[in-house]
C-alpha positions as CSV (number, residue, x, y, z in Angstrom):
1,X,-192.6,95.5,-22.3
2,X,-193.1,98.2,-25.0
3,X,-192.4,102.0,-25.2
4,X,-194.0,104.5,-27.3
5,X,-191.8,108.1,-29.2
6,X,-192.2,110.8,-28.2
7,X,-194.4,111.4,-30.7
8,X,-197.0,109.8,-29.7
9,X,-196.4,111.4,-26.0
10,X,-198.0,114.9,-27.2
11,X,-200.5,113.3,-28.9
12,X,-201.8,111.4,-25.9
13,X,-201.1,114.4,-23.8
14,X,-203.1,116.6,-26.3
15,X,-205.9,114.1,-26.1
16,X,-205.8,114.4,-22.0
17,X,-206.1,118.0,-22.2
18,X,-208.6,118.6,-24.2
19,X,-210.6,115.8,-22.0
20,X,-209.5,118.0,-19.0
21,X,-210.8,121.7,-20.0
22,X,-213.7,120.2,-21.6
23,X,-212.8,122.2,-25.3
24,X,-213.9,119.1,-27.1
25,X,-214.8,115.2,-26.6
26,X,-213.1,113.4,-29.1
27,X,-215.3,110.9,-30.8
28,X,-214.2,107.5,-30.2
29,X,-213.5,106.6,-33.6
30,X,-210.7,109.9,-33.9
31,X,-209.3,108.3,-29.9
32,X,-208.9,104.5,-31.9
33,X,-207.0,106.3,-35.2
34,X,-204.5,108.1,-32.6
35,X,-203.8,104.7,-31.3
36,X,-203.1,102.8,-34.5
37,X,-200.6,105.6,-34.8
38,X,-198.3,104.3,-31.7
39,X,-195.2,103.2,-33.0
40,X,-194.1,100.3,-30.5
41,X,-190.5,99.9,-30.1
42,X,-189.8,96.5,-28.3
43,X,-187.3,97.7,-25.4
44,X,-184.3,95.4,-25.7
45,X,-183.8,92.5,-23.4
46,X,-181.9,92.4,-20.0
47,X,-178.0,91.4,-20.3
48,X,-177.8,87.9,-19.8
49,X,-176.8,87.1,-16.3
50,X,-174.7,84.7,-14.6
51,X,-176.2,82.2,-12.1
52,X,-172.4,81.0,-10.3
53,X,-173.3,77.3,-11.5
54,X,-170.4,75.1,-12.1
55,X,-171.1,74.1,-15.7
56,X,-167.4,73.5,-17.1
57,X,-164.9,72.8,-14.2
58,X,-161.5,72.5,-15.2
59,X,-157.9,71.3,-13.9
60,X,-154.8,71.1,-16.2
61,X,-151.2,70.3,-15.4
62,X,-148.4,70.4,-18.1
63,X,-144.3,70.2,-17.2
64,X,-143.0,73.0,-19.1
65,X,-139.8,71.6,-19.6
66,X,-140.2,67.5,-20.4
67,X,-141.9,64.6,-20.9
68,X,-143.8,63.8,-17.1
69,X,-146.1,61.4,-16.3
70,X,-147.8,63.6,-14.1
71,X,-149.4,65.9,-16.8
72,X,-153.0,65.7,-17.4
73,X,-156.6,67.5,-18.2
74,X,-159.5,67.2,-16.2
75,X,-162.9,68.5,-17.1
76,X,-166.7,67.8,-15.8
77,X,-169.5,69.8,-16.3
78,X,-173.3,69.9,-15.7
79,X,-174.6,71.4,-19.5
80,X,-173.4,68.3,-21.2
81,X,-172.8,65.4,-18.3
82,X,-169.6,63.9,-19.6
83,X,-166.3,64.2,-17.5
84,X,-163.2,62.8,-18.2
85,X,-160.5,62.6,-15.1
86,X,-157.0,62.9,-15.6
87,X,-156.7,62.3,-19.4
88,X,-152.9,61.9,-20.3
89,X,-151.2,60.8,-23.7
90,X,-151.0,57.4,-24.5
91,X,-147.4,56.5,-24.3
92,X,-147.7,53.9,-27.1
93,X,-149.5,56.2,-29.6
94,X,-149.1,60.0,-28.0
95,X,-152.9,60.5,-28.6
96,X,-155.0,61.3,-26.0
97,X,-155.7,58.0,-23.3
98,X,-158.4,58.8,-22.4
99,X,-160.5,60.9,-25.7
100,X,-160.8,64.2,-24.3
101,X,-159.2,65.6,-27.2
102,X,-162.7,64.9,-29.1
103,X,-165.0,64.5,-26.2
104,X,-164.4,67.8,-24.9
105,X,-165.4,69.3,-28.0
106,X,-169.0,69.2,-26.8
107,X,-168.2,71.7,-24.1
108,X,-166.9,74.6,-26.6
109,X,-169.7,74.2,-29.5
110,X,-173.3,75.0,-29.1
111,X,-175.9,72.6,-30.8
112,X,-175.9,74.7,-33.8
113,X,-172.2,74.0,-34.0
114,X,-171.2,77.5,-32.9
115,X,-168.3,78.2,-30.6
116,X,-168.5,78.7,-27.3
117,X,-164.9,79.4,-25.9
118,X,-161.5,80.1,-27.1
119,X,-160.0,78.2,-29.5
120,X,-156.4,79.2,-28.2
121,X,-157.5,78.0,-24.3
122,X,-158.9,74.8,-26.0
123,X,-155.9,74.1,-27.9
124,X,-154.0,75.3,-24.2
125,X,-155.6,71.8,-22.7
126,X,-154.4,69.3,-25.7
127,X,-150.4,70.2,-24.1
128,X,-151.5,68.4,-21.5
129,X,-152.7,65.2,-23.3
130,X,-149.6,65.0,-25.9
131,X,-146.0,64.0,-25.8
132,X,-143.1,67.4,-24.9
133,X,-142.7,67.1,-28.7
134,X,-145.6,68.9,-29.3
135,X,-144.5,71.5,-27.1
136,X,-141.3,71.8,-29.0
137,X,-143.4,71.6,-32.5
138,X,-146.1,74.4,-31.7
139,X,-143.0,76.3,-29.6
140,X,-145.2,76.3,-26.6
141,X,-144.5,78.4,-23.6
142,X,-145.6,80.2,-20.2
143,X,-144.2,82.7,-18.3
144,X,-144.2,84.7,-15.4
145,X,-143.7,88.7,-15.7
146,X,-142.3,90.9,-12.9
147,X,-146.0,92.1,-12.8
148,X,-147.5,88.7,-11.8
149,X,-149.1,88.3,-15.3
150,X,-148.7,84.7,-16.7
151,X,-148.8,84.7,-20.8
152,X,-149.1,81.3,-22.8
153,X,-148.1,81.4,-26.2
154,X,-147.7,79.1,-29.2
155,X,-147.9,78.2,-32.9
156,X,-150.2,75.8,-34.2
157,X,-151.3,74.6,-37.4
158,X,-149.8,77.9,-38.8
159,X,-152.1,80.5,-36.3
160,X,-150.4,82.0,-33.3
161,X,-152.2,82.5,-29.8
162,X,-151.6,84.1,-26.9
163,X,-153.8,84.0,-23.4
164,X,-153.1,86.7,-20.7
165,X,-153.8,87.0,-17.1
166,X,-154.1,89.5,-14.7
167,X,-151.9,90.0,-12.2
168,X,-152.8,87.6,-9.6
169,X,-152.8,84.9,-12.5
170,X,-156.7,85.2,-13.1
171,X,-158.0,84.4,-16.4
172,X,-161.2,86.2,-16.8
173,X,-164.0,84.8,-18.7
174,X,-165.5,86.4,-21.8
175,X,-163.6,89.4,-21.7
176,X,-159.7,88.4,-20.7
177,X,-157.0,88.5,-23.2
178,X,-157.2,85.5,-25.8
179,X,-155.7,86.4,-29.2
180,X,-154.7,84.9,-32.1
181,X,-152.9,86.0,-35.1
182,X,-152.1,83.8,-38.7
183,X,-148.6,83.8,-39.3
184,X,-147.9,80.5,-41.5
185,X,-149.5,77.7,-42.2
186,X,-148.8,73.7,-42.4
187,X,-148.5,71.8,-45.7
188,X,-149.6,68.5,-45.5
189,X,-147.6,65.9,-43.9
190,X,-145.0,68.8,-43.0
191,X,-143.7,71.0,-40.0
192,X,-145.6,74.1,-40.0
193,X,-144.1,77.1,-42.5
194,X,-143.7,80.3,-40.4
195,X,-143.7,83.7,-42.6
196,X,-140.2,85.1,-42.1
197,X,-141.7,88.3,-40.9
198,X,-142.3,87.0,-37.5
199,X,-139.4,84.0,-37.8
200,X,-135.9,84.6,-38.7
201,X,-136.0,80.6,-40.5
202,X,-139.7,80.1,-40.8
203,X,-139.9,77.8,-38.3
204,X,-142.2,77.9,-35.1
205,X,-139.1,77.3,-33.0
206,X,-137.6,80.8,-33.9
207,X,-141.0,82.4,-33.9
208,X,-140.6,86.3,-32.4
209,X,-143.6,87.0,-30.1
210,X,-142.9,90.3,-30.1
211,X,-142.8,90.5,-33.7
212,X,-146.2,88.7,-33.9
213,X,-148.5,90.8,-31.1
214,X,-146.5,94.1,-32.9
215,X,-150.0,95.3,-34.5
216,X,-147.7,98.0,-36.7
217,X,-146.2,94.5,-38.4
218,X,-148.4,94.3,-41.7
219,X,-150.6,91.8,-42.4
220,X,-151.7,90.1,-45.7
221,X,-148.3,89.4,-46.9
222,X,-147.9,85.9,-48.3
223,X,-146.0,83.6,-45.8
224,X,-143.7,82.1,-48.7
225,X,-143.7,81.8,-52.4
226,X,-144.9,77.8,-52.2
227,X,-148.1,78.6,-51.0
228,X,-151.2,81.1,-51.5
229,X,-151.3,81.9,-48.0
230,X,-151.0,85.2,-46.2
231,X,-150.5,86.5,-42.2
232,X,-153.2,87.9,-40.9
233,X,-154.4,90.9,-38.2
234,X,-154.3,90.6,-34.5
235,X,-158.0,89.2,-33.8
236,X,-159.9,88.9,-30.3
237,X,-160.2,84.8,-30.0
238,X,-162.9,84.5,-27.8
239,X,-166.8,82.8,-28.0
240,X,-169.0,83.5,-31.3
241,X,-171.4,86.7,-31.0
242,X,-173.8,84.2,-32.2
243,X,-173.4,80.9,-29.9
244,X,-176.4,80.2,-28.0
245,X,-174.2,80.8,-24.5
246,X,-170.6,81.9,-23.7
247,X,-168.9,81.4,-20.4
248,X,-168.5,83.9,-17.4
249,X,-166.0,83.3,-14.8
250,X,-162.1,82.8,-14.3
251,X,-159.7,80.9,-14.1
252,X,-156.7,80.3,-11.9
253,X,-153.4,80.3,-13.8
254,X,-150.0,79.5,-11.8
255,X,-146.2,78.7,-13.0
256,X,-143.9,76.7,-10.3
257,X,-141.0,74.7,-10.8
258,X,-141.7,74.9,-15.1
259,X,-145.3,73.4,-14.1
260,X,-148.2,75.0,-15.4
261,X,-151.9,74.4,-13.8
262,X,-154.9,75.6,-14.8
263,X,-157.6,75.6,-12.4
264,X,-161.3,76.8,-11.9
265,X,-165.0,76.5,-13.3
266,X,-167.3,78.5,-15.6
267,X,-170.8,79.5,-16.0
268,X,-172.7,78.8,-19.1
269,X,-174.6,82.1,-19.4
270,X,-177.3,82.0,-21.9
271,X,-177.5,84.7,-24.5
């Protein structure tokens, strides 16, 4: 559909009026030059619109507090037609059992390799498929606030994240709180190095998280004198603007007896 300025509104009702009182008949050729002088504007497309399908479905389980058995990542979808049921970590090599570390990778990228979903919930999912000393490593943790809002937090690889529910444990997708923040980074073969603004060693396990979602803590200082490295801002860590989709929906978060579940399915809504 197109839509013409205003412009080109008086001039088409100039043309009308003149038609009407009969002043003068404009000559066809005059009627064809006021048209080429349209300017179309192409109105802008509808919002994309979600549909209720159950593209990603979800369910996580993670003991808070040890090593358990019982943990696992489930995930099945109808956009990419793999599903992997109960994945858990191998107990001879702590890697994923059953691949979804990898396999779900096709879930949170678009063909042209753009992202489709937070990198902080992704990571979220891996606690389930890895031994507790992950959990120590990354200093991963969920909890409960008076308010009924469930935050996970944690430190990987040097980044911090943080995911945020509402208060009936709802994570809401595009728009809920998923943030992420650098404050280290990992040299190779090593622990991860934690900048001493936001860790009173510079390690993850003494990490402040108030320290680190404090906006008025600066950013672009270098984490330690061993490395080029600087923290960074507060950013938003949600889909790409320019993935081919994102996901609408939420997801149900809950905290009992130090076990976190994750529960739910999204919508692929096309951009």
């Amino acid at each position: 559909m197109k839509k013409i300025t205003m412009l080109t509104v008086v001039v088409l009702v100039l043309v009308a009026a003149l038609f009407v009182t009969g002043c003068a008949k404009p000559e066809p050729e005059v009627v064809e030059k006021i048209v080429e002088k349209i300017v179309e504007v192409t109105v802008e497309a509808p919002a994309p619109v979600s549909d209720g399908s159950e593209d990603l479905t979800i369910s996580f389980r993670k003991n808070l507090v040890t090593d358990d058995v019982e943990n696992y990542f489930t995930f099945s979808g109808n956009i990419r037609y793999i599903a992997v049921d109960k994945d858990h970590a191998d107990e001879v090599s702590g890697a994923s059992a059953l691949g979804s570390t990898h396999v779900f990778q096709s879930y949170i990228y678009d063909v042209n390799g753009q992202r489709t979903f937070s990198g902080g919930m992704r990571g979220t999912f891996l606690f389930a498929v890895t031994p507790y000393t992950q959990v120590e490593g990354d200093n991963f943790s969920a909890s409960e606030a008076a308010d009924g809002t469930i935050t996970i937090q944690y430190a990987h690889r040097g980044s911090a994240y943080r995911i945020v529910t509402d208060a009936n444990g709802s994570l809401a997708f595009p728009n809920g709180t998923f943030e992420k923040r650098a404050i280290g980074y990992i040299p190779k073969g090593a622990p991860q190095v934690i900048s001493m603004d936001f860790s009173t060693d510079g390690t993850s396990a003494t990490v402040d998280w108030a320290k680190v979602w404090d906006s008025s803590v600066a950013d672009g200082v270098l984490v330690d004198d061993n490395s080029t490295k600087t923290t960074g801002p507060i950013v938003v860590d949600a889909d790409a603007a320019t993935s081919m989709y994102y996901y609408d929906g939420a997801l149900t978060v809950a905290i009992e007896n130090d076990i976190l579940t994750i529960e739910g399915f999204l919508t692929a809504v096309g951009r």
